[in-house]
MARKOL-342339 format. One line per field, with one value per residue (C-alpha): residue number from 0; residue in one letter; x, y, z. Coordinates in steps of 0.02 Angstrom, whole numbers. Layout:
# MARKOL-342339
nr = c(NUM	...) $
rest = c(A	...) $
px = c(X	...) $
py = c(Y	...) $
pz = c(Z	...) $
This chain:
# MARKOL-342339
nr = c(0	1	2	3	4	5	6	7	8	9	10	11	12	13	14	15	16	17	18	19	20	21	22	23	24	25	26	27	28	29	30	31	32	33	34	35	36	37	38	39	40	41	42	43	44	45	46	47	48	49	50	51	52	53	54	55	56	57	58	59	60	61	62	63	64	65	66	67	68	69	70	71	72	73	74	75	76	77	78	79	80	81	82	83	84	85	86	87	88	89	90	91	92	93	94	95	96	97	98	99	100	101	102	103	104	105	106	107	108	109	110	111	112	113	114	115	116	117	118	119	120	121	122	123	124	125	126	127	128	129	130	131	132	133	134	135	136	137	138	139	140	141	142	143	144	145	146	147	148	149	150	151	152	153	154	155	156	157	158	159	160	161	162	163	164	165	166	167	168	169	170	171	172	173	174	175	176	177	178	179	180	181	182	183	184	185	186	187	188	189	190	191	192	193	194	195	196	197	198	199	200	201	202	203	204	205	206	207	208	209	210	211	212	213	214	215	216	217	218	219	220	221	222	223	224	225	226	227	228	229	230	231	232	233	234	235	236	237	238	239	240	241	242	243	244	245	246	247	248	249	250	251	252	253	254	255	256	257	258	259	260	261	262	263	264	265	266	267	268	269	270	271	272	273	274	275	276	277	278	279	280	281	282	283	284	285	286	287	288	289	290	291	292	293	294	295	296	297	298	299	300	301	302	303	304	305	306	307	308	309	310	311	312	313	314	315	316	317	318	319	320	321	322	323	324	325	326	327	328	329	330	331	332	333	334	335	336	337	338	339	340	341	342	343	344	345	346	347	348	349	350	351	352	353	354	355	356	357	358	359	360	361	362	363	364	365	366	367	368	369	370	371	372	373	374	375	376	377	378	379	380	381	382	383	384	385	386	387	388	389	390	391	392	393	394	395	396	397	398	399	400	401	402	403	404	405	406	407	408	409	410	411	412	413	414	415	416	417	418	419	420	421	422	423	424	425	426	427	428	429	430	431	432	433	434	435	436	437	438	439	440	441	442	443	444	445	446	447) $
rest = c(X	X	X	X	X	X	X	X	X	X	X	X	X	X	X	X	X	X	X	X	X	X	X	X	X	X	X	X	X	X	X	X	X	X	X	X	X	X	X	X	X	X	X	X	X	X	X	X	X	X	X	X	X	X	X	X	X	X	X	X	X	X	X	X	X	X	X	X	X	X	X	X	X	X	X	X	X	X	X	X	X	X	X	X	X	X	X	X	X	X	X	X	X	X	X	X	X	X	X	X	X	X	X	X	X	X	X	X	X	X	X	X	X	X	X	X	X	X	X	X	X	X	X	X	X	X	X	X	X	X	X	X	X	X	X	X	X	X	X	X	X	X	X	X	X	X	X	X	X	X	X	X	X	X	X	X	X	X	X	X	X	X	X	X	X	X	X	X	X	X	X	X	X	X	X	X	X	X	X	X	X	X	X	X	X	X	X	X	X	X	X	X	X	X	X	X	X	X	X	X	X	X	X	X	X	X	X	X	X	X	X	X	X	X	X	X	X	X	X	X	X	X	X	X	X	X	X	X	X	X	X	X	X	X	X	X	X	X	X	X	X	X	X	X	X	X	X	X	X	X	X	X	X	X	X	X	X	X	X	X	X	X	X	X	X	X	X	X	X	X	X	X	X	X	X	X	X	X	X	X	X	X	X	X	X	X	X	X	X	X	X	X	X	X	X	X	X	X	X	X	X	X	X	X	X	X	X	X	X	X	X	X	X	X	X	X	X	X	X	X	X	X	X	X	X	X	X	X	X	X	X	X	X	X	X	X	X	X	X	X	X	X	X	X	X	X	X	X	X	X	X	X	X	X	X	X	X	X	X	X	X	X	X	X	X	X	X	X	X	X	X	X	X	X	X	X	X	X	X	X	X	X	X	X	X	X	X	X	X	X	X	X	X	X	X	X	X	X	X	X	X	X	X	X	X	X	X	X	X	X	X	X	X	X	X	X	X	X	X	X	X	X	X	X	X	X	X	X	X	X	X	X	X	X	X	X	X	X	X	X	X	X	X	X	X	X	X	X) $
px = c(1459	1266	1194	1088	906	866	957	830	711	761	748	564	569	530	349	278	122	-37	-107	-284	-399	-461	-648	-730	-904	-989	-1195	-1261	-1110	-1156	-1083	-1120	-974	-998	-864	-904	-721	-783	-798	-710	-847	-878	-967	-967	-1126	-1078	-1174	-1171	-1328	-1325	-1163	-1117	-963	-1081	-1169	-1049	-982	-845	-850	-803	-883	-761	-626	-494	-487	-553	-600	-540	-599	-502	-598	-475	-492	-387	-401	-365	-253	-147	-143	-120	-225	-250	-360	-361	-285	-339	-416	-504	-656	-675	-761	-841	-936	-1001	-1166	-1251	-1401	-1527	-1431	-1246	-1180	-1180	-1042	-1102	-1016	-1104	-936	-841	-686	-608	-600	-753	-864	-1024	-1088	-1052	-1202	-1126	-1249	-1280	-1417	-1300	-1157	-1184	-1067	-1086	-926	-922	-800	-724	-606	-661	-541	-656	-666	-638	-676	-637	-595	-543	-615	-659	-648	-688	-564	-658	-545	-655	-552	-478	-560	-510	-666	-647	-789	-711	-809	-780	-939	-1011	-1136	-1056	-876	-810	-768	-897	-999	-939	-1083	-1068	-1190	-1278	-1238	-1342	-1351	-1260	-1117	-1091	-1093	-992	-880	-861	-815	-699	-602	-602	-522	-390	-377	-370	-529	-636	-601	-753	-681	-824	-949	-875	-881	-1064	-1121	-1048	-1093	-1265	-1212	-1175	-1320	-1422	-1328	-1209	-1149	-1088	-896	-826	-925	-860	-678	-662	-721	-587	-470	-536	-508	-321	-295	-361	-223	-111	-141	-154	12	168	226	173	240	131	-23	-150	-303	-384	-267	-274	-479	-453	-345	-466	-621	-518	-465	-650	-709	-576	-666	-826	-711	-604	-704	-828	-686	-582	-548	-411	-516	-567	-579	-493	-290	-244	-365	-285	-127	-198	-311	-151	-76	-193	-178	16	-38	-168	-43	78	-7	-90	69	-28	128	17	-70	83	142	-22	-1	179	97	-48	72	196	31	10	162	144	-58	14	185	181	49	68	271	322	172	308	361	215	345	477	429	389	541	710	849	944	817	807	643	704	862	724	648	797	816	655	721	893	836	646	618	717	654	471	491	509	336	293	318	106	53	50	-92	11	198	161	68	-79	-221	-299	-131	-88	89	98	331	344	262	351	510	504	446	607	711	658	674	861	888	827	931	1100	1104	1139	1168	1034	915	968	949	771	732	814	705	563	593	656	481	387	467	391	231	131	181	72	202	205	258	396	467	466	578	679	713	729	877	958	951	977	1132	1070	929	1015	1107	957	893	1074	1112	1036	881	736	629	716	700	608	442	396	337	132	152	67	5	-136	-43	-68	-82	-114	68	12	-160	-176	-187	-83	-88	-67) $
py = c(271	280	434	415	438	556	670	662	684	841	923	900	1000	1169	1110	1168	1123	1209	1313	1321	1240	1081	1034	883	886	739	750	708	744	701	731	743	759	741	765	725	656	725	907	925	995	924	988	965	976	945	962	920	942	1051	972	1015	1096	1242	1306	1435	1508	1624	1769	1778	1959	2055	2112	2117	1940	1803	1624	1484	1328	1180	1023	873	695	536	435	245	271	394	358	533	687	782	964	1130	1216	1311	1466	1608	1678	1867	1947	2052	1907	1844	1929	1874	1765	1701	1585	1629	1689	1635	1663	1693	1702	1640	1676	1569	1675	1587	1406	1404	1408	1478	1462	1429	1414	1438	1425	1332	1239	1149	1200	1167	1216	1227	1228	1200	1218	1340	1349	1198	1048	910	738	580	417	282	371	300	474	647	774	992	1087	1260	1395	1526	1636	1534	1374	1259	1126	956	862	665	550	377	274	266	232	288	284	283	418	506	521	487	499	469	374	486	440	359	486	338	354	516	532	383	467	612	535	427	581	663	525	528	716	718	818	703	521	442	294	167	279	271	79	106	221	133	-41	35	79	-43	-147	-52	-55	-196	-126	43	25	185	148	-48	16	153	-4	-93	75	106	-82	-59	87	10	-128	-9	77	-90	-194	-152	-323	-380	-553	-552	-465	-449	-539	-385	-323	-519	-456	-306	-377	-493	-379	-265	-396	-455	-275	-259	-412	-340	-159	-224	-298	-118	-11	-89	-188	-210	-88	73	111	180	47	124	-7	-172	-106	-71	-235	-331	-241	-305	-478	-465	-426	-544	-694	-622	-610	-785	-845	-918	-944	-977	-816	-708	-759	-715	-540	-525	-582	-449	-309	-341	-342	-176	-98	-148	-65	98	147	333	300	96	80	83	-47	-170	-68	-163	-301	-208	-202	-400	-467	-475	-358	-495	-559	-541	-461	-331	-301	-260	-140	-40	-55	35	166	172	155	181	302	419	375	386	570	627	622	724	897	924	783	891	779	588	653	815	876	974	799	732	697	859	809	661	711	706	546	469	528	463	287	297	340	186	57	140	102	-77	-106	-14	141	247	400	374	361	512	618	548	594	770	811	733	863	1010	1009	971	1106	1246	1150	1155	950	889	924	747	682	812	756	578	637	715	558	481	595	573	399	341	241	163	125	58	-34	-129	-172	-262	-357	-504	-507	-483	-458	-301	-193	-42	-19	47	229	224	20	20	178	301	385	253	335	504	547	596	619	758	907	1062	1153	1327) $
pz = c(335	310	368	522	468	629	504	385	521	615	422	461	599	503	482	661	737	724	858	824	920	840	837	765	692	700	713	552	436	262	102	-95	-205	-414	-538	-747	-831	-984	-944	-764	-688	-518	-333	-170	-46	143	288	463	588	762	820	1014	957	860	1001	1016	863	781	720	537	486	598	456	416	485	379	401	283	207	128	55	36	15	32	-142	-144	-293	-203	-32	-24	58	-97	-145	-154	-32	115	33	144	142	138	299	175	109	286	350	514	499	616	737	657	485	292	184	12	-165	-320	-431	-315	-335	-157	-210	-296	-133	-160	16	207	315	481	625	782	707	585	465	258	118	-68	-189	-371	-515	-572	-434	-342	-365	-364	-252	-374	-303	-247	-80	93	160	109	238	281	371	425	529	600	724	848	796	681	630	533	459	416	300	295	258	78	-17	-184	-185	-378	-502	-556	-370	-193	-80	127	241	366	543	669	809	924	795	778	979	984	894	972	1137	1034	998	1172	1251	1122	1130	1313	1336	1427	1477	1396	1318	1394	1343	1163	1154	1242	1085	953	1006	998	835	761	848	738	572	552	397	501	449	541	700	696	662	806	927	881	899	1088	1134	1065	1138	1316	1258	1261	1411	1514	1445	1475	1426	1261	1287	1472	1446	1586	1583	1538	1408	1326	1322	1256	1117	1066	1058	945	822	848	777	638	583	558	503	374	234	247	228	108	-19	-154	-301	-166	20	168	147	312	402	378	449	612	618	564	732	841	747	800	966	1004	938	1062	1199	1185	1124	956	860	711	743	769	601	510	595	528	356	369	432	271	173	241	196	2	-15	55	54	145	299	325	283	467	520	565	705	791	812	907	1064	1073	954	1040	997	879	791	607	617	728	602	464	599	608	399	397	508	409	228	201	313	221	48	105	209	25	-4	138	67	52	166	319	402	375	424	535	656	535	550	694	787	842	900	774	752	940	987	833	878	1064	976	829	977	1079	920	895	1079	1077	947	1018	928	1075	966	842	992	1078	916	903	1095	1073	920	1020	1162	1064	977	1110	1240	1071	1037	1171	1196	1359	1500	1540	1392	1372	1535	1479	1320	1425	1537	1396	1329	1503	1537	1354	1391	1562	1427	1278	1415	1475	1326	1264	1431	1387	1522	1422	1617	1613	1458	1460	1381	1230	1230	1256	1330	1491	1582	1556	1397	1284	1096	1176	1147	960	976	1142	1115	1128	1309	1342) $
């Protein structure tokens, strides 16, 4: 008998989730990063201006407590967060300044950082080798993780305007993007619902500078995610949801082609534009279209085998229990999914809950749960919901969403039931399908 995969993924249980506060920086982020083949030198110059989130700062010269730094970035050839690791910075190195602290080393013995400017005016950092492990290009996004105290800060870089080996260099953003940005984020985060503001700055955005990749691709993010919050139904979307559908797939149009293409970029992309291509055949029941998403979504898989291998599970809550499709659905749950966890031992941000979704496991084991239930696997779902609420009962999981795992866990035979009897008007919906939650089940974050 084949082991169940939920096996496989209760083992990853024994990476927990952070507890740090996480803080995006946004207001004009920019970054310099130069590495020579020939001798393996490389640096890194980063700065970002006088973000909102710096007008109240950390202390990092009380000892013995230290901050830390960890510069990482996502090659195309890897598909893989890869760097140095999170090294800290001696409190004996910090000194105040006017308007916060510098951190200052010019041996670089912690990672090779020579600096930290740390200040509410703006935030800049200086690392160079020996000690620093250098950004090669081509990337699909470079990116600062800063812990000071209680707070944990992340700088992301996505647009370029060198991106190849020996220099990858980021586009300032317009101060519409980086705003738009930020609101993008606290609506996913659950700190402030400003998800119309979002699409407000960044259609401003990109208004300005059509060639504003990032700013075009979190558009077409909020629209899904409005998708998601108004359709419960893919097969019956609302008028509104068939809108929102076909504004995202709209701005994945103008996303795609800035982000990535076959020789670098960010290959995570087309697997959420071929999503919304899925769902906007659906929902407008474009047969022609709905195969081109199914085309796009296996495309996908084969560019990036860790974060885009489960992209067909876009299908599942639209294709009917029997269908083929929905057998290879559950093959990805029974065979791949094992086989890819084993690249997960470093790649915290992708399988855990370390990145941007701060309870990535839990919202993914509430959705493996529902795919095993769809497709009769009573036990395999109720593994999946038990890890789901087992994790999120220690993790600080939104109480919400840990009382819809634990419905889930009691109700997954009425469930399983529903979904096999034969009435498609009936089945459940898919976890995040229709309600305010939408993709907040990863993304919100931890609460007291």
């Amino acid at each position: 008998m084949r082991r169940p995969a939920c096996l496989s993924a209760v083992l990853l249980l024994l990476l927990a989730v952070r507890a740090d506060a996480l803080t995006l920086l946004t207001e004009g982020k920019v970054g310099f990063f130069r590495y020579d083949a020939a001798s393996g030198a490389g640096s890194a110059q980063l700065r970002v201006g006088a973000d909102r989130a710096l007008t109240v700062l950390e202390d990092p010269t009380v000892c013995p407590a230290s901050a830390t730094i960890q510069i990482a970035s996502y090659p195309t050839a890897a598909n893989l967060v890869i760097g140095g690791p999170a090294v800290e910075l001696p409190c004996e190195r910090w000194s105040r300044v006017p308007g916060g602290y510098l951190y200052r080393d010019p041996g670089g013995a912690a990672g090779g950082i020579r600096t930290v400017r740390y200040t509410a005016g703006g935030l800049s950092i200086d690392a160079r080798t020996p000690g620093f492990a250098p950004v090669v290009g081509p990337v699909g996004y470079v990116e600062m993780w800063l812990t000071v105290g209680a707070q944990r800060y992340l700088v992301r870089l996505h647009n370029f305007v060198e991106n190849g080996p020996d220099a990858v260099v980021s586009k300032r953003p317009s101060h519409d993007a980086a705003a738009g940005e930020a609101a993008f984020w606290d609506t996913l985060w659950g700190d402030a619902n400003r998800g119309d503001e979002a699409l407000e700055l960044l259609g401003r955005a990109v208004a300005h500078d059509r060639r504003d990749g990032r700013a075009h691709f979190l558009i077409a993010m909020m629209h899904l995610y409005h998708y998601g919050q108004q359709v419960a139904d893919p097969l019956h979307p609302s008028a509104s949801g068939k809108s929102e559908v076909i504004a995202a797939r709209s701005a994945f149009d103008h996303a795609v082609p800035l982000l990535w293409n076959v020789a670098s970029g960010d290959s995570r992309v087309p697997g959420f534009a071929a999503a919304a291509t899925y769902a906007k055949g659906v929902g407008l029941a474009d047969a022609v279209m709905t195969e081109r998403g199914i085309g796009e979504l296996e495309y996908a898989s084969t560019i990036n085998t860790l974060f885009n291998s489960f992209d067909l599970f876009a299908v599942a809550p639209a294709v009917p229990a029997g269908d083929p499709l929905y057998t290879r659905v559950l093959e990805l749950l029974d065979v791949t999914f094992p086989e890819v966890a084993k690249q997960c031992g470093t790649q915290g941000e992708i399988c855990f809950n370390d990145g941007m979704a701060p309870h990535n496991l839990e919202g993914t084991f509430i959705l493996f749960g529902d795919i095993y239930a769809k497709g009769g696997r009573t036990e395999s779902a109720r593994g999946y919901y038990a890890s789901a609420l087992s994790l999120g009962e220690k993790g600080g999981w939104d109480p919400q969403f840990v009382a819809t795992a634990r419905e889930r866990l009691a109700d997954v035979d009425q469930r399983v039931a529903l979904y096999q009897d034969g009435d498609r008007s009936n089945d459940p919906p898919f976890v995040g399908s229709g309600g305010a939650s939408s993709c907040a089940y990863c993304h919100r974050k931890s609460v007291p």
